[in-house]
C-alpha positions as CSV (number, residue, x, y, z in Angstrom):
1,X,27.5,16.8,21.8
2,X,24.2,16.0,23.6
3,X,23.1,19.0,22.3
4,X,23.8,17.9,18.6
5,X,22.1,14.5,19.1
6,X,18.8,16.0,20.3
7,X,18.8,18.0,18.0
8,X,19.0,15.2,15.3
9,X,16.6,13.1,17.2
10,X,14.2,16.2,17.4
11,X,14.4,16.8,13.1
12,X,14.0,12.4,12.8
13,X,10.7,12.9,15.0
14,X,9.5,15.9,12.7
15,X,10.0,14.3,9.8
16,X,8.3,11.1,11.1
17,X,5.0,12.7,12.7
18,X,4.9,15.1,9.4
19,X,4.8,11.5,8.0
20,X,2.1,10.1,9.8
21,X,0.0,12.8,8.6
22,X,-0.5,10.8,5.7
23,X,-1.4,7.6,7.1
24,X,-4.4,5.9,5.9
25,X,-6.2,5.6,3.1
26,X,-6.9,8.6,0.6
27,X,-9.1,8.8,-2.3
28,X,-8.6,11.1,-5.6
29,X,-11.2,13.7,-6.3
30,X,-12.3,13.1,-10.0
31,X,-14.5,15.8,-11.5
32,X,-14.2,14.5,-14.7
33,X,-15.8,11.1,-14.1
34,X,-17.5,9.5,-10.9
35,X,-16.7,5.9,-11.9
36,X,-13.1,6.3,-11.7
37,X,-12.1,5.4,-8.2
38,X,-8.5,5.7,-7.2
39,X,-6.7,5.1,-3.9
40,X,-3.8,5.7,-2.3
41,X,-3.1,3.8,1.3
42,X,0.5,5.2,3.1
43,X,2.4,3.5,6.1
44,X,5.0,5.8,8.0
45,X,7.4,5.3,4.2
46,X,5.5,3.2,1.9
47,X,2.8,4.2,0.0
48,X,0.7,2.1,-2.8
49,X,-2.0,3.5,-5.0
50,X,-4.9,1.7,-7.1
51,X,-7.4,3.0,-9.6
52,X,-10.3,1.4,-10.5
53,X,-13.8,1.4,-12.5
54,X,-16.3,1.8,-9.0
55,X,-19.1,0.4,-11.1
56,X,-17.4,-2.7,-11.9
57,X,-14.8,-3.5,-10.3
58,X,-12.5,-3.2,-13.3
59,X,-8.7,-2.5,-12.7
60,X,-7.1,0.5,-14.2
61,X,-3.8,0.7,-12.9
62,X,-1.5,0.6,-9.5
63,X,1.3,1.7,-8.3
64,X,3.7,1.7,-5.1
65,X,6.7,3.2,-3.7
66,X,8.4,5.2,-0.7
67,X,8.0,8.8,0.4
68,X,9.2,11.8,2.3
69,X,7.7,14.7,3.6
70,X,8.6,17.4,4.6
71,X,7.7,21.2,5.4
72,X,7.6,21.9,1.6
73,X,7.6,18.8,-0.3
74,X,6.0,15.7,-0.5
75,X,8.4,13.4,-2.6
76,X,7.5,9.9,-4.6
77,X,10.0,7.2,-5.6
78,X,8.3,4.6,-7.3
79,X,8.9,1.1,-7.7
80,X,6.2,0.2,-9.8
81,X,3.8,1.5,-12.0
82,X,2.0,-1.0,-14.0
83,X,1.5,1.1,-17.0
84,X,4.8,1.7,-17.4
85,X,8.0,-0.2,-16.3
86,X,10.1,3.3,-17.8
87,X,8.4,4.8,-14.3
88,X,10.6,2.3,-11.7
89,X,13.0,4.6,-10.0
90,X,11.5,8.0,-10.7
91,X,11.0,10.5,-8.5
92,X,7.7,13.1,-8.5
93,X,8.5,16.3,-6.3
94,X,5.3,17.9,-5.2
95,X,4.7,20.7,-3.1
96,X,1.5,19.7,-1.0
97,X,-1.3,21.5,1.5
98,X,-3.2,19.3,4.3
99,X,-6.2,20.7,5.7
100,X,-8.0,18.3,8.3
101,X,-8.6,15.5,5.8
102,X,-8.3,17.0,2.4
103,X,-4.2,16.8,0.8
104,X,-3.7,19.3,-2.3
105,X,-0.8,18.7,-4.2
106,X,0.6,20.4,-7.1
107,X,3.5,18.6,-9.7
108,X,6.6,20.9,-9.5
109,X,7.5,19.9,-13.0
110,X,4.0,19.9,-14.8
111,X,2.1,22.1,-12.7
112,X,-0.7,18.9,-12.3
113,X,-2.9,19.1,-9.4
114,X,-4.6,16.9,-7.4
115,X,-6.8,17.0,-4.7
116,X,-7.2,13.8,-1.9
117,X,-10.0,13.3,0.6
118,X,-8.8,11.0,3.5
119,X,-11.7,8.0,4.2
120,X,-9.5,5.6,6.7
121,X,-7.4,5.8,9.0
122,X,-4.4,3.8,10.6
123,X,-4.9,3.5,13.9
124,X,-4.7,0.1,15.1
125,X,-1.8,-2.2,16.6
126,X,0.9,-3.5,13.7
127,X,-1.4,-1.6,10.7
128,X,1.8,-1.4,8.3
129,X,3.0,-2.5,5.1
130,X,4.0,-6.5,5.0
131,X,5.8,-8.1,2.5
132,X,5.9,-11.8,2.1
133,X,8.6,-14.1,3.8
134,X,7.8,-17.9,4.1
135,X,5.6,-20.0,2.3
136,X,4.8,-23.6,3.0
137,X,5.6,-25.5,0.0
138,X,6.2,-29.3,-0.6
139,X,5.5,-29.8,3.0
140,X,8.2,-27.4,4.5
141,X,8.4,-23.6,5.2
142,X,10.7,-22.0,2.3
143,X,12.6,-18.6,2.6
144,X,11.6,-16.1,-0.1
145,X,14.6,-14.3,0.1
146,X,14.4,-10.2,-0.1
147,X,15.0,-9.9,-3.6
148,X,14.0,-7.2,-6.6
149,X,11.1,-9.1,-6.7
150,X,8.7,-8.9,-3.8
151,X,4.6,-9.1,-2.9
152,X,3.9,-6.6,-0.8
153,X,0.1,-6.2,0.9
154,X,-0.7,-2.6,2.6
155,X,-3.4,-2.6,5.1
156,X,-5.0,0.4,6.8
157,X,-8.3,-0.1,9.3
158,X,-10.0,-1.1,6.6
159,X,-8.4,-1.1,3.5
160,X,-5.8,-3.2,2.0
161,X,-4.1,-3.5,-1.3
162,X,-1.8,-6.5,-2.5
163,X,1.2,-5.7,-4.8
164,X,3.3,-7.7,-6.7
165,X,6.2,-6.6,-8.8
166,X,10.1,-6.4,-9.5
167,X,11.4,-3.0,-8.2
168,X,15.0,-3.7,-10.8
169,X,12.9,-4.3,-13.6
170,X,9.9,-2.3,-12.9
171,X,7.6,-5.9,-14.1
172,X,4.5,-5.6,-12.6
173,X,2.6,-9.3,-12.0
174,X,-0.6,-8.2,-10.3
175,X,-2.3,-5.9,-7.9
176,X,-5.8,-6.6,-5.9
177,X,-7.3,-4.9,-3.7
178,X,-10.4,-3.4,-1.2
179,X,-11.6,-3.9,1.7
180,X,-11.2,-6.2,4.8
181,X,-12.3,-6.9,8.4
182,X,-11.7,-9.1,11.4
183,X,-14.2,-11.1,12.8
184,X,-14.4,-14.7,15.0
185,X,-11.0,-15.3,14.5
186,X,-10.5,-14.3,10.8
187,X,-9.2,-12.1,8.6
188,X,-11.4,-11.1,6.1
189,X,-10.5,-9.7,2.7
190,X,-13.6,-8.2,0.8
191,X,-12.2,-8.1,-3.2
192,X,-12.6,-4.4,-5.0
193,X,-10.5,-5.4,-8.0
194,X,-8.4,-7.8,-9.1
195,X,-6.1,-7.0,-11.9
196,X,-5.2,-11.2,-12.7
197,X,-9.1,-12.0,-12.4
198,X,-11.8,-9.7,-12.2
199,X,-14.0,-12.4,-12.0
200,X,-13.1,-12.6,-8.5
201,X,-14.4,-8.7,-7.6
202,X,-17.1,-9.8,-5.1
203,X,-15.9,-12.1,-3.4
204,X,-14.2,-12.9,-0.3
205,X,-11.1,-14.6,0.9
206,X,-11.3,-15.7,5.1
207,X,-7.7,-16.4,6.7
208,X,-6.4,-17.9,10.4
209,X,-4.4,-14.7,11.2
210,X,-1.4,-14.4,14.2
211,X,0.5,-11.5,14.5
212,X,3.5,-12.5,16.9
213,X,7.3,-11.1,16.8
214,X,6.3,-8.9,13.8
215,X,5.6,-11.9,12.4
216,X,2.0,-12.2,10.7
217,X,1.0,-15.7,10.1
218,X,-1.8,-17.1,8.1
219,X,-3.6,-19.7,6.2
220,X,-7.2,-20.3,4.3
221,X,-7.9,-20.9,0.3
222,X,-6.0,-18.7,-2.0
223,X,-7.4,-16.9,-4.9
224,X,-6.9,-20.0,-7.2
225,X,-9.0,-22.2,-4.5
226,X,-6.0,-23.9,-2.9
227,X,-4.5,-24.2,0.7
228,X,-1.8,-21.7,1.6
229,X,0.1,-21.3,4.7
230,X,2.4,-18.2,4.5
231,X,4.6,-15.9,6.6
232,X,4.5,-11.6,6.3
233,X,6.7,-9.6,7.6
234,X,7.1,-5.5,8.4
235,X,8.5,-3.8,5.3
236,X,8.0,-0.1,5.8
């Protein structure tokens, strides 16, 4: 019997540092056009993916979902594409090839190929995939119940991506994106693309930030300008 459970334990840890492989932040090789500029950042199961114009800032599309991987296949579900709600609840089977930092995939059903060069890593404490949970509102803290519907932010070292969407419906609200930093005392979120208001690309929100009890707290101006105080929490 001990036998069997480390066993078990030993395929849960293969699976998991096969996994880990991926963490980070990719970016698509285009050949057919330098301005395109997509993205892909992947926690241990979560991975969300943005393409944008580079010279502009202006947002193309995003996506998000859970994986696998395994010895021969790298497997998507997706919750969310925002070009297509018909796309919630798919799955894409690829076989895959990582050398060092470039991942080669190939679509088992179209025979599409891609080709990903890794440009960040996720190697410091709590880097993860957060979805919100509290938000103070009418001066108390409210619950946003785990529902369908969900905002999700993904951060690597120095990436991030923010996803909003309804994973029953496959309605997509909004994505933003790029890059962020931490310095005296504040989180720093450097925007790439905004898909609600490009007229933001530029600029820069600044947040208090506490991570405590898998808990990440903050507060600072919101997009629109206004005072937020809100409550993350792990997701995958």
């Amino acid at each position: 019997m001990k036998l069997f459970y480390l066993l078990i334990l030993s395929i849960l840890s293969s699976g998991l540092l096969k996994a880990q492989q991926l963490n980070g932040a990719w970016q698509k090789v285009d050949k057919n056009s330098k301005d395109i500029k997509s993205i892909k950042l992947f926690s241990d199961n979560y991975f969300t993916s943005s393409t944008r114009l580079e010279s502009s800032g202006e947002f193309v599309s995003a996506s998000g979902g859970t994986y696998s991987l395994s010895k021969l296949d790298y497997i998507e579900n997706n919750e969310i594409h925002s070009n297509s709600r018909a796309v919630t609840g798919s799955y894409i089977n690829y076989s895959y090839q990582i050398e060092n930092d470039t991942l080669k995939l190939k679509d088992r059903n179209s025979r599409n190929k891609e080709t990903w060069v890794k440009i960040d890593s996720a190697e410091k404490e709590k880097i993860t995939c957060w979805k919100i949970h509290k938000a103070f509102r009418d001066s108390k803290w409210t619950t946003i119940e785990d529902k369908p519907r969900k905002t999700l932010k993904m951060l690597t070292d120095n990436h991030y991506q923010v996803l909003a969407l309804n994973s029953q419906t496959g309605e997509f609200f909004g994505s933003s994106g790029g890059k962020w930093t931490f310095e005296n005392d504040k989180h720093n979120e450097i925007i790439q693309f905004f898909s609600k208001n490009p007229n933001m690309v530029g600029d820069t929100l600044s947040f208090n930030k506490e991570i405590k009890d898998s808990i990440w707290s903050h507060n600072g101006k919101s997009s629109e300008g206004e005072y937020i105080q809100e409550r993350w929490k792990k997701f995958k």
